[in-house]
PDB file with SEQRES, HELIX, SHEET and CRYST1 records, atoms N, CA, C and O in Angstrom:
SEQRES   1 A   75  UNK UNK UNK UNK UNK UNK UNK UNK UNK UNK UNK UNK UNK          
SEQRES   2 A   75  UNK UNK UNK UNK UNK UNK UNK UNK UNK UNK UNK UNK UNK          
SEQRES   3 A   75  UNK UNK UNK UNK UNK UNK UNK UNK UNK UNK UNK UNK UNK          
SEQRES   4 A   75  UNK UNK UNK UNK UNK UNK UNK UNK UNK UNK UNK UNK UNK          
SEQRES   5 A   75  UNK UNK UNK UNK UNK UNK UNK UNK UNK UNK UNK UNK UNK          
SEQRES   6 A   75  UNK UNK UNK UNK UNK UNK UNK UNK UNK UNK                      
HELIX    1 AA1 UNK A    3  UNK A    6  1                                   4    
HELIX    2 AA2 UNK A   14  UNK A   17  1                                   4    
HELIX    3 AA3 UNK A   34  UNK A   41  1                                   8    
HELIX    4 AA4 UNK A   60  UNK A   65  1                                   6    
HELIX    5 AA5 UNK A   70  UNK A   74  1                                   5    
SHEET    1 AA1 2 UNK A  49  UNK A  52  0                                        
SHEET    2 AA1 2 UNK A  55  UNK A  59 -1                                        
CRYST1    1.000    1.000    1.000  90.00  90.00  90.00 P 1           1          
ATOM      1  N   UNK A   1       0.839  -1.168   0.000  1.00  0.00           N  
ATOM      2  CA  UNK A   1       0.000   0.000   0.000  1.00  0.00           C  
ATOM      3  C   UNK A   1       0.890   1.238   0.000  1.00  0.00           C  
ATOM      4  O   UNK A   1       1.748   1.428   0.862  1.00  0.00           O  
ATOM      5  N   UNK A   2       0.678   1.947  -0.861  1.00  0.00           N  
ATOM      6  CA  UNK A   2       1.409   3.170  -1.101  1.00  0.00           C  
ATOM      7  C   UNK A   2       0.652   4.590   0.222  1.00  0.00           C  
ATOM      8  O   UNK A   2      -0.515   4.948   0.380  1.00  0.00           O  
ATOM      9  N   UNK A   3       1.869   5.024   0.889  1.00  0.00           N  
ATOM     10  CA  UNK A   3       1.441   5.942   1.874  1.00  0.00           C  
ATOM     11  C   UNK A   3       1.075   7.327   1.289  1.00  0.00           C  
ATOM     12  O   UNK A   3       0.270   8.052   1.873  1.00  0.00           O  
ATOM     13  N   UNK A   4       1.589   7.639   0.291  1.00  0.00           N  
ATOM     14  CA  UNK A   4       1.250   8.506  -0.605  1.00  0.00           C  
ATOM     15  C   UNK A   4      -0.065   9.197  -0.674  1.00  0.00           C  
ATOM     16  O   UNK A   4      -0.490  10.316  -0.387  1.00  0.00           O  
ATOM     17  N   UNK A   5      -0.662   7.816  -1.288  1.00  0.00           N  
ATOM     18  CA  UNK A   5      -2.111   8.315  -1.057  1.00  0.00           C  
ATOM     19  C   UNK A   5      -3.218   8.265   0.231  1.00  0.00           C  
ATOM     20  O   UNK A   5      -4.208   8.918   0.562  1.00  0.00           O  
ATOM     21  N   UNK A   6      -2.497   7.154   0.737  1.00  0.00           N  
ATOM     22  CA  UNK A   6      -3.313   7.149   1.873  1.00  0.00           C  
ATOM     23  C   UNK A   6      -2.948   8.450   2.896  1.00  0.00           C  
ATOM     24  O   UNK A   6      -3.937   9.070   3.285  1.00  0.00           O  
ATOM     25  N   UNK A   7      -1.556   8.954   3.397  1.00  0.00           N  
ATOM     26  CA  UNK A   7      -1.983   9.830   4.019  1.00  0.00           C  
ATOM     27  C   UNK A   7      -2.444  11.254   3.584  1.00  0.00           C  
ATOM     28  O   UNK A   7      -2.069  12.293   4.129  1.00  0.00           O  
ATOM     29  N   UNK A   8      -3.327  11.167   2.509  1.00  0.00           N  
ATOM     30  CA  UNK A   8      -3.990  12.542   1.751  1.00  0.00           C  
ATOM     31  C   UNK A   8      -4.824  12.528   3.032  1.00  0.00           C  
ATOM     32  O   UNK A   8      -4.540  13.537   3.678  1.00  0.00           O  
ATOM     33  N   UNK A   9      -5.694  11.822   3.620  1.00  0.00           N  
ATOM     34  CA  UNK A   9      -6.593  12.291   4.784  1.00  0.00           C  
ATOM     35  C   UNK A   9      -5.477  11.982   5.817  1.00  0.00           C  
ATOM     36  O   UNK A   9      -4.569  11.153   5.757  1.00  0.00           O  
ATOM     37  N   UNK A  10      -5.906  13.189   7.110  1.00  0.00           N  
ATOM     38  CA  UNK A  10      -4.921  13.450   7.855  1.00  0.00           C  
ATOM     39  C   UNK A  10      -5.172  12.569   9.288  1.00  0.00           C  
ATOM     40  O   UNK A  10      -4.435  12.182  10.195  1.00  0.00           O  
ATOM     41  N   UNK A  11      -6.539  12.476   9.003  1.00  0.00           N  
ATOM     42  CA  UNK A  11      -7.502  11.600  10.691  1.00  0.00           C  
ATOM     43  C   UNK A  11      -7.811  10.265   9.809  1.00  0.00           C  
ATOM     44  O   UNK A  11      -8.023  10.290   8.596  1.00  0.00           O  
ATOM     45  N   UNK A  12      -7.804   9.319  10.465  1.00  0.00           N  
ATOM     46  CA  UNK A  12      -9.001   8.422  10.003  1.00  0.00           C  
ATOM     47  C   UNK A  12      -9.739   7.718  11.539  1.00  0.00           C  
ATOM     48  O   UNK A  12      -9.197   7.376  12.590  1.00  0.00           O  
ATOM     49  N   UNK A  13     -10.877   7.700  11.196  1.00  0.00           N  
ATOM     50  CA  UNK A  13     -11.689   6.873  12.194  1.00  0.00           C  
ATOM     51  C   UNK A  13     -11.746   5.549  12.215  1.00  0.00           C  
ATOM     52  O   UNK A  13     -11.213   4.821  11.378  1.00  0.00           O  
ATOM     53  N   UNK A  14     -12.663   5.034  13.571  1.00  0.00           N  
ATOM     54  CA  UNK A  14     -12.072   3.736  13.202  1.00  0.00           C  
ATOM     55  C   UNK A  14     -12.572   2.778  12.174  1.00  0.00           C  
ATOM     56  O   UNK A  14     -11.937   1.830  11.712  1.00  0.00           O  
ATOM     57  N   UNK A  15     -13.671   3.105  11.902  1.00  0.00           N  
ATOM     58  CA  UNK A  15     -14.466   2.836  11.103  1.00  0.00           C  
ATOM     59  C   UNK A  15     -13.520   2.467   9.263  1.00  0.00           C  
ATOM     60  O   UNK A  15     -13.765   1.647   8.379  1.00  0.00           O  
ATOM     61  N   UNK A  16     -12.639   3.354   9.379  1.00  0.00           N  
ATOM     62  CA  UNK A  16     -11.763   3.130   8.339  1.00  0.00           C  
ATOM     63  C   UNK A  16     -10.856   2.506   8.697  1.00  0.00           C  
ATOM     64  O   UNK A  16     -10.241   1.951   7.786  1.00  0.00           O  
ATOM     65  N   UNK A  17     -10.347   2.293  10.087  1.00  0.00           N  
ATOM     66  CA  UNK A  17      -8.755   1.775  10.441  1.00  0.00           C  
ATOM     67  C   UNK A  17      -9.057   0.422  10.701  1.00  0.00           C  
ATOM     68  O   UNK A  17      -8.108  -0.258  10.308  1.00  0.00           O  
ATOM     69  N   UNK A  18     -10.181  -0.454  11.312  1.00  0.00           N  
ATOM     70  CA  UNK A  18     -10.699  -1.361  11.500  1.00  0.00           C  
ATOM     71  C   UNK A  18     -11.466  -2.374  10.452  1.00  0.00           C  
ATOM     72  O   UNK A  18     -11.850  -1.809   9.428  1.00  0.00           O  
ATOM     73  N   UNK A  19     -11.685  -3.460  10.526  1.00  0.00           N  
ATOM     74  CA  UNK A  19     -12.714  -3.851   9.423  1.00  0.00           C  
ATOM     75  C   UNK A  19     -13.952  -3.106   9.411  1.00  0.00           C  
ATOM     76  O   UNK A  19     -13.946  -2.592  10.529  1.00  0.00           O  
ATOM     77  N   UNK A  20     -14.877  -2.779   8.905  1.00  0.00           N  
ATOM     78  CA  UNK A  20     -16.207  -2.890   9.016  1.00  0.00           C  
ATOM     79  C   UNK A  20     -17.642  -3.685   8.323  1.00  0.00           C  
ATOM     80  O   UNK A  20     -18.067  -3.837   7.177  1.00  0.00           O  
ATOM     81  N   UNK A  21     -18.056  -4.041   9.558  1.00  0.00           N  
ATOM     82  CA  UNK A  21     -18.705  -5.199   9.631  1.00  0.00           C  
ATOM     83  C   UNK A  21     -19.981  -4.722   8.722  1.00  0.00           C  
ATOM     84  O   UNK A  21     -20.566  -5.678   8.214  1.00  0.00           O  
ATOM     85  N   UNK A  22     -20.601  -3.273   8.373  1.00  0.00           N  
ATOM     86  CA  UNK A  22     -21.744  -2.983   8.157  1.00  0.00           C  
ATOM     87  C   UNK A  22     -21.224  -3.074   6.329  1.00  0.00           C  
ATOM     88  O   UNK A  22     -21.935  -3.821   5.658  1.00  0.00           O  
ATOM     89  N   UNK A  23     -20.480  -2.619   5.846  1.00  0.00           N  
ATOM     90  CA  UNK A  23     -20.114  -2.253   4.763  1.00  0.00           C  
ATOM     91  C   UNK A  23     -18.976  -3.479   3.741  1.00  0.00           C  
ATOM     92  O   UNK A  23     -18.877  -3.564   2.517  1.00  0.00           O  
ATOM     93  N   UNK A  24     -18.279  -4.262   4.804  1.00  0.00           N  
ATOM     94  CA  UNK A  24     -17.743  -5.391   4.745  1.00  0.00           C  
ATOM     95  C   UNK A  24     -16.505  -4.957   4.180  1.00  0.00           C  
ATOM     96  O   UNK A  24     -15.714  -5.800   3.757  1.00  0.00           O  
ATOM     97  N   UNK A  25     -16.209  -3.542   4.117  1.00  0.00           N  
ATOM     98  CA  UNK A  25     -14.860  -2.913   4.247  1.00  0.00           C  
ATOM     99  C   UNK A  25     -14.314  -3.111   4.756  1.00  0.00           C  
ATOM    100  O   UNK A  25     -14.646  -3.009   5.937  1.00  0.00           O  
ATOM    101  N   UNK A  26     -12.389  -3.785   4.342  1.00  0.00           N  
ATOM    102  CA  UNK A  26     -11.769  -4.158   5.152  1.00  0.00           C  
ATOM    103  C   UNK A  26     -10.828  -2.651   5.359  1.00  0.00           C  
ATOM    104  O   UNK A  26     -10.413  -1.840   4.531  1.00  0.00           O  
ATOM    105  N   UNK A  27     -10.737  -2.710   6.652  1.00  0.00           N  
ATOM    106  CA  UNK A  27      -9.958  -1.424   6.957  1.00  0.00           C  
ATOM    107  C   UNK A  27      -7.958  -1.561   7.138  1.00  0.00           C  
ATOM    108  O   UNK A  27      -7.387  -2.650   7.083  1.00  0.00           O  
ATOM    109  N   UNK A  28      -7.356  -0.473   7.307  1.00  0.00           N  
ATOM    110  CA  UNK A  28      -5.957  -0.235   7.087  1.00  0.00           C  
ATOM    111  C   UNK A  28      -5.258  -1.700   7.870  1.00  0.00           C  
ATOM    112  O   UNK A  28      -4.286  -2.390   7.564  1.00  0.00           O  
ATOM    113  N   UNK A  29      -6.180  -1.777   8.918  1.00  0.00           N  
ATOM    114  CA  UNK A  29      -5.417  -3.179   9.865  1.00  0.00           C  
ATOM    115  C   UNK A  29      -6.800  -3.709  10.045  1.00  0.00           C  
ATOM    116  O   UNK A  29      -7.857  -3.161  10.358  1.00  0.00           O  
ATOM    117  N   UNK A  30      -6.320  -5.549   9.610  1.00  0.00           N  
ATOM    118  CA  UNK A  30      -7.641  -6.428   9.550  1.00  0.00           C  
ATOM    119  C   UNK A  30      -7.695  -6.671  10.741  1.00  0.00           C  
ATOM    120  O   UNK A  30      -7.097  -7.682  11.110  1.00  0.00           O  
ATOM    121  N   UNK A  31      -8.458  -5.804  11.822  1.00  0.00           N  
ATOM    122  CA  UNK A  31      -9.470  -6.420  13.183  1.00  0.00           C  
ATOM    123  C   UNK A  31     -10.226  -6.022  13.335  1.00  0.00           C  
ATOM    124  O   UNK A  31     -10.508  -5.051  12.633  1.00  0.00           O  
ATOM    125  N   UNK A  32     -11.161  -6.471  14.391  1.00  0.00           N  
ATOM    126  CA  UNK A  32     -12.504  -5.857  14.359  1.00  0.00           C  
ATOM    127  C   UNK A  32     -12.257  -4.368  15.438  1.00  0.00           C  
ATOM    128  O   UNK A  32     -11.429  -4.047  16.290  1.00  0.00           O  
ATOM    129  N   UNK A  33     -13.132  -3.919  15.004  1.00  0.00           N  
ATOM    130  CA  UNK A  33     -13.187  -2.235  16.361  1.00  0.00           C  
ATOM    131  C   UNK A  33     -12.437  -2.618  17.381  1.00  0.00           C  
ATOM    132  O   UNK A  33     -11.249  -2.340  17.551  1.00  0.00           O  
ATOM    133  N   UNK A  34     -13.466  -3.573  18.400  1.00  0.00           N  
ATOM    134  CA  UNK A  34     -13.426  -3.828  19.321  1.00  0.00           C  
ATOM    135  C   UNK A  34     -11.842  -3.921  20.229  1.00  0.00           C  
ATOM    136  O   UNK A  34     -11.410  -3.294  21.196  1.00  0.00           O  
ATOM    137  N   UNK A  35     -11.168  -5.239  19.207  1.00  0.00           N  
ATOM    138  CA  UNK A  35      -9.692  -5.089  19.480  1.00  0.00           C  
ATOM    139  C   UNK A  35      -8.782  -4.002  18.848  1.00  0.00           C  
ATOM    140  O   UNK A  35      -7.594  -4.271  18.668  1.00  0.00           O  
ATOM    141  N   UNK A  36      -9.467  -2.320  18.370  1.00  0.00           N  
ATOM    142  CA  UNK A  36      -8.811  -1.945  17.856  1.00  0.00           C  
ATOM    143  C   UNK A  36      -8.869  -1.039  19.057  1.00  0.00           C  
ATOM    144  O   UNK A  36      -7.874  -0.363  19.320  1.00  0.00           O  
ATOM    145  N   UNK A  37      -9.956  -0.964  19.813  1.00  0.00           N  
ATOM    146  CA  UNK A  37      -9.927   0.046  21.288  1.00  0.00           C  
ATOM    147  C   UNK A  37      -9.266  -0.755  21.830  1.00  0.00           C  
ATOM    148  O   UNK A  37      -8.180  -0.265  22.137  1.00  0.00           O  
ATOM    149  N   UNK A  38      -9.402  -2.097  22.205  1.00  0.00           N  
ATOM    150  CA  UNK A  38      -8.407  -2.701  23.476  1.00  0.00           C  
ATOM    151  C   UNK A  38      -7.177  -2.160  23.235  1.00  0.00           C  
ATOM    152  O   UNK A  38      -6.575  -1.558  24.125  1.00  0.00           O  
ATOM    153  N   UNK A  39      -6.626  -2.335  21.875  1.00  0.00           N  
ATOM    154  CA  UNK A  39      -5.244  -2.130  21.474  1.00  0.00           C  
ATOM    155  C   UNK A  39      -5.199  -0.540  21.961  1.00  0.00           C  
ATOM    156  O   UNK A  39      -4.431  -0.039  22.783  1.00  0.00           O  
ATOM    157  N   UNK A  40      -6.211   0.067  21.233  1.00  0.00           N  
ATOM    158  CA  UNK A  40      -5.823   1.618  22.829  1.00  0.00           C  
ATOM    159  C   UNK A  40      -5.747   2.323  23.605  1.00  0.00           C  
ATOM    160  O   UNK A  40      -5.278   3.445  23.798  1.00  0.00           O  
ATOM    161  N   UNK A  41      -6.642   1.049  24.467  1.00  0.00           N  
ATOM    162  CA  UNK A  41      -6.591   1.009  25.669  1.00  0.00           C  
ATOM    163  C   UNK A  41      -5.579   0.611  26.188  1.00  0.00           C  
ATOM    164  O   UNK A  41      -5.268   1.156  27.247  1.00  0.00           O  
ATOM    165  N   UNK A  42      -5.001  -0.099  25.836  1.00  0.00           N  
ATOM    166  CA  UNK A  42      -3.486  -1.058  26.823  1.00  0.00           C  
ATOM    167  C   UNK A  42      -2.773  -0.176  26.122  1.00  0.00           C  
ATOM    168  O   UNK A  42      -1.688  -0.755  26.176  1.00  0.00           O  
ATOM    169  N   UNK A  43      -2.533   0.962  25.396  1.00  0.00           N  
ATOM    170  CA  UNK A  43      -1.272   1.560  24.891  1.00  0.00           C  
ATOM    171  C   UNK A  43      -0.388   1.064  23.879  1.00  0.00           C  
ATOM    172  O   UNK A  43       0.579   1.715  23.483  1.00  0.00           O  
ATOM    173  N   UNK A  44      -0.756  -0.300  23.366  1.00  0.00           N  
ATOM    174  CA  UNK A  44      -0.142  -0.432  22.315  1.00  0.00           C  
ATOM    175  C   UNK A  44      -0.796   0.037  20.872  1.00  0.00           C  
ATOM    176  O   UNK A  44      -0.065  -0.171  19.904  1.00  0.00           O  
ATOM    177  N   UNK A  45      -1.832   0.526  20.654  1.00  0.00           N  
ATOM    178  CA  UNK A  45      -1.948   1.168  19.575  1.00  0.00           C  
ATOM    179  C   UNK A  45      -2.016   2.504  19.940  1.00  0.00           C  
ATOM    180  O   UNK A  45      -2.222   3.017  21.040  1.00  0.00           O  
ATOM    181  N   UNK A  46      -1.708   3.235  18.296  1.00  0.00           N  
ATOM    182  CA  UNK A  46      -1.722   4.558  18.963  1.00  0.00           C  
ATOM    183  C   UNK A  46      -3.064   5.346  19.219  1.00  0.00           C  
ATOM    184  O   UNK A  46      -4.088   5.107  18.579  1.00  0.00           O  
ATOM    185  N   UNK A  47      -2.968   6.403  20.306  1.00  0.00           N  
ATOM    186  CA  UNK A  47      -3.391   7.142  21.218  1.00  0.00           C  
ATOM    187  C   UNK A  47      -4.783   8.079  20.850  1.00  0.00           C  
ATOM    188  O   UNK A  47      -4.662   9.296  20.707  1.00  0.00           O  
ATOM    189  N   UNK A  48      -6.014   7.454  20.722  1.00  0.00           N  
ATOM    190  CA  UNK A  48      -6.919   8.837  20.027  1.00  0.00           C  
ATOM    191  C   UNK A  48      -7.096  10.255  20.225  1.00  0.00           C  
ATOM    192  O   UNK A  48      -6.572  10.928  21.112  1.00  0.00           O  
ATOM    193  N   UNK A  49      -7.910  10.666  19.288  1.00  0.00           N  
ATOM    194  CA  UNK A  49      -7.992  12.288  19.519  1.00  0.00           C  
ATOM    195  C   UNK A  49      -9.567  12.522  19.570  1.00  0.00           C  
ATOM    196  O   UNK A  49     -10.192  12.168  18.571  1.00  0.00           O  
ATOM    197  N   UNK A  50     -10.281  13.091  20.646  1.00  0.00           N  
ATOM    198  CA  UNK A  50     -11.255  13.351  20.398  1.00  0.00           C  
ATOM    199  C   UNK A  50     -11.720  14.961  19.858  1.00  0.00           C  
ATOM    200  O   UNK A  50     -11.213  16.059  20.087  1.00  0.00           O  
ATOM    201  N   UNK A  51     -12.544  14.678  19.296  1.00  0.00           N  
ATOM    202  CA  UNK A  51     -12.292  15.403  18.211  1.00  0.00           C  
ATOM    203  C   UNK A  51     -14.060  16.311  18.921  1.00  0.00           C  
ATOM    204  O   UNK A  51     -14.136  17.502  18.619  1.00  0.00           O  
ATOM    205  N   UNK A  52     -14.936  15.893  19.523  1.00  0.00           N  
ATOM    206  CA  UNK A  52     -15.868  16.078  20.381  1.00  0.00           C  
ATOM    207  C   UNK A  52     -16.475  14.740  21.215  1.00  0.00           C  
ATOM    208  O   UNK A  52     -15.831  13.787  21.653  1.00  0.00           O  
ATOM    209  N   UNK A  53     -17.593  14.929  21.272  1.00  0.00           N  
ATOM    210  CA  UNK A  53     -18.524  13.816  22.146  1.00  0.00           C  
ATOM    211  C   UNK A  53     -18.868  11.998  21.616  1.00  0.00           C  
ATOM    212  O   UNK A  53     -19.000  10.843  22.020  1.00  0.00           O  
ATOM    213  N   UNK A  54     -18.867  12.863  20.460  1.00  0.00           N  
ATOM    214  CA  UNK A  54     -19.081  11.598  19.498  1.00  0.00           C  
ATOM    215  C   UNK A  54     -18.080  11.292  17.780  1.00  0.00           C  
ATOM    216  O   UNK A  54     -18.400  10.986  16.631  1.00  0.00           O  
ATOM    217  N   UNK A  55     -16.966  11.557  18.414  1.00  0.00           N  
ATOM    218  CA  UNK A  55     -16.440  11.800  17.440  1.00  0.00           C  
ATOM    219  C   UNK A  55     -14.888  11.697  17.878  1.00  0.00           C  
ATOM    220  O   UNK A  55     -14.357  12.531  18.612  1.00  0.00           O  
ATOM    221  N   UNK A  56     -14.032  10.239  17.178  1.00  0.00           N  
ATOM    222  CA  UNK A  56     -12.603   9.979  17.848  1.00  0.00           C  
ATOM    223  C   UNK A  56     -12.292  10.065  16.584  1.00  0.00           C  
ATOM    224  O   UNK A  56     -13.117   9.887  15.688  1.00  0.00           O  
ATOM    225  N   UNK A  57     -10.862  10.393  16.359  1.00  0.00           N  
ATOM    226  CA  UNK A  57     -10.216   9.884  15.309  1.00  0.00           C  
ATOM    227  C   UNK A  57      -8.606   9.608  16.057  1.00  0.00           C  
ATOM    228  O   UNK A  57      -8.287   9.793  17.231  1.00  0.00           O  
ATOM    229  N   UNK A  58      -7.665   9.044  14.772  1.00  0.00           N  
ATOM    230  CA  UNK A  58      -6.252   9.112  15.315  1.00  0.00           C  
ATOM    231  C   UNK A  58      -5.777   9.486  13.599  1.00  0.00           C  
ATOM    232  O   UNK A  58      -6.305   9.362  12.494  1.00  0.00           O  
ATOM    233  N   UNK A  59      -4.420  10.028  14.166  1.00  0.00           N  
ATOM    234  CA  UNK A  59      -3.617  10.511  13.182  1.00  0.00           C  
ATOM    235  C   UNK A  59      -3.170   9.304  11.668  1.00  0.00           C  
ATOM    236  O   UNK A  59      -2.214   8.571  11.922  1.00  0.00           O  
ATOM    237  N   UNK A  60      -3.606   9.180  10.683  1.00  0.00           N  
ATOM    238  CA  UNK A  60      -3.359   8.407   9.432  1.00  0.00           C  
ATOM    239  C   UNK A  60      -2.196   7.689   9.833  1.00  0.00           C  
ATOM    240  O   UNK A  60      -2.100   6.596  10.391  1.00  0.00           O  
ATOM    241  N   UNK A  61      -0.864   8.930   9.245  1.00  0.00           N  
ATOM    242  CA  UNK A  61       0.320   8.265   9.885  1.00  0.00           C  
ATOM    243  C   UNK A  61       0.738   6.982  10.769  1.00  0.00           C  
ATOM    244  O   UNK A  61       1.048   5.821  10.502  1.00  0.00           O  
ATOM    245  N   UNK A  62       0.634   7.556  11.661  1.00  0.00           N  
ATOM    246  CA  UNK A  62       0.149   7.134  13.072  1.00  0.00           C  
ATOM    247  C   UNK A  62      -0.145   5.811  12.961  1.00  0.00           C  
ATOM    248  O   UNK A  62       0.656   4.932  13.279  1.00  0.00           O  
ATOM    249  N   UNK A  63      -1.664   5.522  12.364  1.00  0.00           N  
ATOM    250  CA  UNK A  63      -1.851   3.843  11.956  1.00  0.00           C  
ATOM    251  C   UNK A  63      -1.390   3.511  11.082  1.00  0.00           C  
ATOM    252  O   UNK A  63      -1.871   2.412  10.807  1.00  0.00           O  
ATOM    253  N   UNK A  64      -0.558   3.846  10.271  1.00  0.00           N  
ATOM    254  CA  UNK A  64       0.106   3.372   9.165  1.00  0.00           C  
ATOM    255  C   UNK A  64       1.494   2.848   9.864  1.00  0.00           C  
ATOM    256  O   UNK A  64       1.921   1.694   9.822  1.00  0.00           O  
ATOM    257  N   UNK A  65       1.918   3.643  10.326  1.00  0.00           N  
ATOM    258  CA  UNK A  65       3.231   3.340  11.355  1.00  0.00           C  
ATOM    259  C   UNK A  65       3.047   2.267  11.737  1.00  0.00           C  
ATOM    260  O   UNK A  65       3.865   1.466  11.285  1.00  0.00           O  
ATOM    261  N   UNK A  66       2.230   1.805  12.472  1.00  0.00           N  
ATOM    262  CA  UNK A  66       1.972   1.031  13.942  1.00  0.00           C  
ATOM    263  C   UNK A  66       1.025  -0.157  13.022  1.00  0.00           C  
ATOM    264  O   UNK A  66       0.586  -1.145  13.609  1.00  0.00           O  
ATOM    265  N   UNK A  67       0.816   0.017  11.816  1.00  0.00           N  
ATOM    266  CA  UNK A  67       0.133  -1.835  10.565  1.00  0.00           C  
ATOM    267  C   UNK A  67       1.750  -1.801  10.165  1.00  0.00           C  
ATOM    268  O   UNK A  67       1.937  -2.940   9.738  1.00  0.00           O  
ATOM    269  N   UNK A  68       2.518  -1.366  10.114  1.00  0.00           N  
ATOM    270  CA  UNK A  68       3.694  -1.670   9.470  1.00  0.00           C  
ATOM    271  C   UNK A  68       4.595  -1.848  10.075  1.00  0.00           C  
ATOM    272  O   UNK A  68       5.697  -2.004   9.550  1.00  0.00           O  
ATOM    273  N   UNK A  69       4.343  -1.886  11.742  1.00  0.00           N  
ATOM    274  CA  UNK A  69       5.163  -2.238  12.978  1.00  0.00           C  
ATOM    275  C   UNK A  69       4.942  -4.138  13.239  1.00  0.00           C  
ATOM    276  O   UNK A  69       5.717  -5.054  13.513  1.00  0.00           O  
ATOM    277  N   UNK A  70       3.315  -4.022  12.948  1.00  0.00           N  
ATOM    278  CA  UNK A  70       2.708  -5.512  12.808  1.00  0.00           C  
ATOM    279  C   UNK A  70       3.371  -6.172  11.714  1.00  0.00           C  
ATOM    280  O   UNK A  70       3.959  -7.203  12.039  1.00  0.00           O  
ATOM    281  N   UNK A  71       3.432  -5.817  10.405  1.00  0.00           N  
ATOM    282  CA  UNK A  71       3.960  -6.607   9.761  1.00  0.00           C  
ATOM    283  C   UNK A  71       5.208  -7.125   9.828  1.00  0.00           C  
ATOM    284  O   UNK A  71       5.682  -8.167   9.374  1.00  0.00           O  
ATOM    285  N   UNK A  72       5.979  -5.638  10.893  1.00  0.00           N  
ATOM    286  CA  UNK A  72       7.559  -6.300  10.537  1.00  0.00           C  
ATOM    287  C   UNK A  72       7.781  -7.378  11.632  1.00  0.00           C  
ATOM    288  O   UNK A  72       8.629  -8.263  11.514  1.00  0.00           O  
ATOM    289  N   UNK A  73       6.951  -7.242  12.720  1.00  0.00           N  
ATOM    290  CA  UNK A  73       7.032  -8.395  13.672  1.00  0.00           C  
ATOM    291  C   UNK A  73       6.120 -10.282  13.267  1.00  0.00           C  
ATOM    292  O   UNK A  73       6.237 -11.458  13.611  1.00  0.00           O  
ATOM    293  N   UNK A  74       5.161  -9.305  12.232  1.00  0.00           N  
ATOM    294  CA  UNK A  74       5.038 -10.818  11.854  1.00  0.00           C  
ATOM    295  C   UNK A  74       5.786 -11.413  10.626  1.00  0.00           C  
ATOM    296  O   UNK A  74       5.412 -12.527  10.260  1.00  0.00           O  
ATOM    297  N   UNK A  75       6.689 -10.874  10.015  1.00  0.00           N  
ATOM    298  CA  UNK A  75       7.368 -11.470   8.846  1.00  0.00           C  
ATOM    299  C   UNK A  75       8.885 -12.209   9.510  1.00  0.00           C  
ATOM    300  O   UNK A  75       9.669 -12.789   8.758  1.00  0.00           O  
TER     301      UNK A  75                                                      
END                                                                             
């Protein structure tokens, strides 16, 4: 995946960073939501931004970094 284009958007939600189950979009890293909050909750993924009440995002980068941290530990 070329970062190029992907980091043209600067936030992504999780909805994009995660699979999604409604749309059957697979997102930047294949898991579901759920383990994508655990992951930042325990601090190993990176850190959200709330952005208001109903509304998180995290930095593109950021998850691009940290799917390409996964891969190098799983190759």
């Amino acid at each position: 995946m070329s970062t190029e284009i992907v980091t043209a958007c600067v936030y992504s939600r999780v909805s994009e960073i995660a699979n999604n189950r409604r749309t059957g979009k697979p997102g930047i890293i294949p898991v579901s939501p759920a383990t994508w909050w655990s992951w930042c909750k325990s601090g190993k993924a990176p850190k959200p931004i709330r952005l208001s009440a109903g509304v998180t995002v995290w930095r593109t980068v950021e998850v691009i970094a940290f799917a390409e941290s996964l891969a190098d530990r799983a190759a």
